[in-house]
Each structure stands twice: as structure tokens, then as C-alpha cells.
C-alpha positions as CSV (number, residue, x, y, z in Angstrom):
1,X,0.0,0.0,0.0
2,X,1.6,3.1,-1.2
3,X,0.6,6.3,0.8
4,X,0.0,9.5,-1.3
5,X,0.9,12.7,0.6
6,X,-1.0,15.7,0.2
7,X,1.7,18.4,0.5
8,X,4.9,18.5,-1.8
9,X,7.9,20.5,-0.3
10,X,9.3,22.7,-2.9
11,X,12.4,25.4,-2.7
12,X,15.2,25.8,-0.2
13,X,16.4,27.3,3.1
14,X,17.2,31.0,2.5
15,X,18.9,31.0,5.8
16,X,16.7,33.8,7.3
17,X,16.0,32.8,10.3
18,X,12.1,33.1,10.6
19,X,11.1,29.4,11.8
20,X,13.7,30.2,14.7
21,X,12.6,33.8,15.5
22,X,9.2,32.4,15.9
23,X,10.2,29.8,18.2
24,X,12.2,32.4,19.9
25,X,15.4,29.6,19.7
26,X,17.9,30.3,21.5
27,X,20.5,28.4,19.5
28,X,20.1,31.0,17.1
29,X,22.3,33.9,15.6
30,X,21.4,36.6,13.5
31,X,23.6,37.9,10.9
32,X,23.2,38.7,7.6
33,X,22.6,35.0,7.6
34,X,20.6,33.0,9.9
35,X,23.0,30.8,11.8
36,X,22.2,27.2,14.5
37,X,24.3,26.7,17.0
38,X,23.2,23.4,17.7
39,X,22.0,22.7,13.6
40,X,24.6,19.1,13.4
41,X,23.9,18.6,17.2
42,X,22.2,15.1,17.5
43,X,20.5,16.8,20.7
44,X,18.6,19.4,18.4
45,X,14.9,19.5,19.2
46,X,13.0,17.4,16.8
47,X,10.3,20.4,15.7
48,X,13.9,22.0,14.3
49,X,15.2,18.2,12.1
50,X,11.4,17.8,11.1
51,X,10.8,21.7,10.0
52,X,9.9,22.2,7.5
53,X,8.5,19.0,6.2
54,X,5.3,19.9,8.7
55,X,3.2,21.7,6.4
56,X,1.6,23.9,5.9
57,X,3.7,25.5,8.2
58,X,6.3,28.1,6.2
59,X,6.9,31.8,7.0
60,X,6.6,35.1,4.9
61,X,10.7,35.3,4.0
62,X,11.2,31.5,4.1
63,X,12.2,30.1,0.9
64,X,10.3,27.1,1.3
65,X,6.6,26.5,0.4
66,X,4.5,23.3,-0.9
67,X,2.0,22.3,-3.1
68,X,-1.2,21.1,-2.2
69,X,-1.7,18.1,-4.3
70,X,-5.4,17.7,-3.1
71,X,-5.6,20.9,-4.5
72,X,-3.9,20.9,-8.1
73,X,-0.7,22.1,-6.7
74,X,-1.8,24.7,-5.3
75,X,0.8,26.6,-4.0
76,X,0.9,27.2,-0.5
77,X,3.0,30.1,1.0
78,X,3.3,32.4,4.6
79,X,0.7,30.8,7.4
80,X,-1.1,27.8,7.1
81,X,-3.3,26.7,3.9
């Protein structure tokens, strides 16, 4: 039984820090890059190693986004669908 996921995860990390700023992370540096302390840690929280394959959770700056393939790839952008 194959399982058909209803969000696709398109883009890539522009490194600016949103999904941590929200969080109010304390691992993280600002810069003109966004920068983890603790990003190769193997003690980072999970929420950070899963983000951002939780959609539709993505942020106004954030590079990511997904398609809702429910939705004939919609796209889906800045809050939740």
C-alpha cells in the first residue's frame, strides 16, 4: 500500500531565520545569515530536524513552500493553507 501525501515541499532554506525567531530559539544567531548553534547537534529539538517537512507551516521570508496536491498544486506560501 503506497501512501500519497497531500503536501509537496518545494524550494530551499534562505537562511533567514524566521522558523527560529518564531520559536524564539535560543540556538540562534542573527547575521546577515541566519546561523544554529546546535543545527549538526544530535541533541537538536526534533520540531527544528522535522521543520519544515510539517506543512503547511512556512513563513513570509522563508524560501520554502508546498503544493497542495489535493488541490492541483496549489501553492501554499506564509501561514497555514
Amino acid at each position: 500500500m503506497s501512501v500519497i501525501l497531500r503536501y509537496e515541499l518545494q524550494g530551499e532554506c534562505k537562511r533567514c531565520g524566521e522558523c527560529c525567531l518564531n520559536e524564539d530559539c535560543e540556538h540562534l544567531e542573527m547575521g546577515e545569515i541566519a546561523t544554529c548553534k546546535i543545527h549538526e547537534s544530535p541533541d537538536r529539538p526534533l520540531k527544528c530536524e522535522y521543520f519544515p517537512d510539517m506543512p503547511p507551516i512556512v513563513f513570509k521570508n522563508c524560501g520554502y513552500y508546498f503544493l497542495d496536491t489535493w488541490e492541483d498544486n496549489r501553492r501554499v506560501e506564509a501561514g497555514r493553507a
